[in-house]
C-alpha positions as CSV (number, residue, x, y, z in Angstrom):
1,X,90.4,97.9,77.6
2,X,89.5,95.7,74.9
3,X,92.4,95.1,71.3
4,X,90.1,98.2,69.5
5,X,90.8,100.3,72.3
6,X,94.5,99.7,73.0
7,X,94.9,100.3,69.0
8,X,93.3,103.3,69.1
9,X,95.4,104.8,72.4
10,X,98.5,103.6,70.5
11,X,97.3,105.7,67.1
12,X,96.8,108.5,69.3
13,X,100.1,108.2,71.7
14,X,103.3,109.9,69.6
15,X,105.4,107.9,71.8
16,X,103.3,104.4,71.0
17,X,102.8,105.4,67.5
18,X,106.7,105.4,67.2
19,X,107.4,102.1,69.3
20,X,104.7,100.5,67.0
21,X,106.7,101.0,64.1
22,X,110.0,99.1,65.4
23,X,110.0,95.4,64.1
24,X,111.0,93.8,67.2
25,X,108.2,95.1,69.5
26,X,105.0,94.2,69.6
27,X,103.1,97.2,71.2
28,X,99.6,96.4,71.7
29,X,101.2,92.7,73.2
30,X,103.2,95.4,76.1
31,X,100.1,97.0,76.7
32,X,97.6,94.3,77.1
33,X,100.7,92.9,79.5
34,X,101.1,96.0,81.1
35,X,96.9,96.5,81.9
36,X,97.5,92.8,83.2
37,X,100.2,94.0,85.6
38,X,98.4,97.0,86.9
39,X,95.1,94.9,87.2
40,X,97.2,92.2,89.1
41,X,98.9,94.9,91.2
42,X,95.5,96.8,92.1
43,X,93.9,93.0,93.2
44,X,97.5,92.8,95.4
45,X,97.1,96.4,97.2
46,X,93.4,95.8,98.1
47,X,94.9,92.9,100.0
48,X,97.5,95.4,102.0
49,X,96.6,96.4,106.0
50,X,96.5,100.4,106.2
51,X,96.1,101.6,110.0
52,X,93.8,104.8,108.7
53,X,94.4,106.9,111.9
54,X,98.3,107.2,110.8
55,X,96.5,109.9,108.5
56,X,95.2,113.1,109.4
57,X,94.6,116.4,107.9
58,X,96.1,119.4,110.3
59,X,96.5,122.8,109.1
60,X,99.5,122.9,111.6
61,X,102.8,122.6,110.2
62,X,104.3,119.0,111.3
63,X,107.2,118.8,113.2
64,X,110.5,117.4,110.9
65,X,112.1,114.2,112.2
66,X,115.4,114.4,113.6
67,X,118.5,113.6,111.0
68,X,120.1,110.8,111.5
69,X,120.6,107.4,110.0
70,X,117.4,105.7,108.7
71,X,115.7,102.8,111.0
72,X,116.4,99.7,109.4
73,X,113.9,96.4,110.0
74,X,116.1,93.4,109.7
75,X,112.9,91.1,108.9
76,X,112.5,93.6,105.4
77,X,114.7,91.5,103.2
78,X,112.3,88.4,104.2
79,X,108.6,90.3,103.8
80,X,109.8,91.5,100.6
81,X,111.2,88.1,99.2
82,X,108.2,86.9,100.7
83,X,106.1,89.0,98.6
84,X,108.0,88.8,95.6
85,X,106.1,85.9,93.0
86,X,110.1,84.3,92.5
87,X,112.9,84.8,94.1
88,X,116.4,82.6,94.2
89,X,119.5,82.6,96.6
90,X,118.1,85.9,98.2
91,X,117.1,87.9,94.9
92,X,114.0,88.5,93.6
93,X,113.8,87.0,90.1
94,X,111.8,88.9,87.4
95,X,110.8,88.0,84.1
96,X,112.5,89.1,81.0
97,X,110.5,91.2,78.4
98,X,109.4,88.3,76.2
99,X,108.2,90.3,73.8
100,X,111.4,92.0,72.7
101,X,112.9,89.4,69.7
């Protein structure tokens, strides 16, 4: 979406139109940011292995798991630091909104 587009969803939008009118936001800044994000994220999950036969469609109801506790991978914590663009002393670190004042 180009600036004329993002200012004509937020003239549309209720909920942008009213953001729009706070003086420490700058709306069409968060969206152009938040297109970036998705865009970024889309590239990211293009890049992700999916095993396709894990999926099927069955008319047959699916037998339900037993309850009990929830498998836990110790290696999780690493993959998703791993992942993560910053992380420090085992957190991942995420950017403040910059464009609050």
């Amino acid at each position: 979406m180009d600036r004329k587009e993002l200012r004509e969803l937020i003239e549309l939008d209720t909920y942008l139109s009213m953001a729009s009118e706070r003086d420490d936001l700058d709306v069409l800044e968060v969206l152009e940011e938040t297109l970036l994000l998705l865009d970024e994220f889309a590239e990211k999950l293009k890049e992700v292995d999916v095993d396709l036969e894990t999926w099927s469609i069955v008319d047959e109801p699916r037998e339900l798991r037993e309850e009990d506790e929830p498998e836990r991978d110790p290696e999780h914590k690493e993959k998703m630091l791993k992942n993560a663009p910053k992380s420090e002393d085992g957190y991942v670190v995420a950017e403040r909104a910059h464009w609050l004042k």
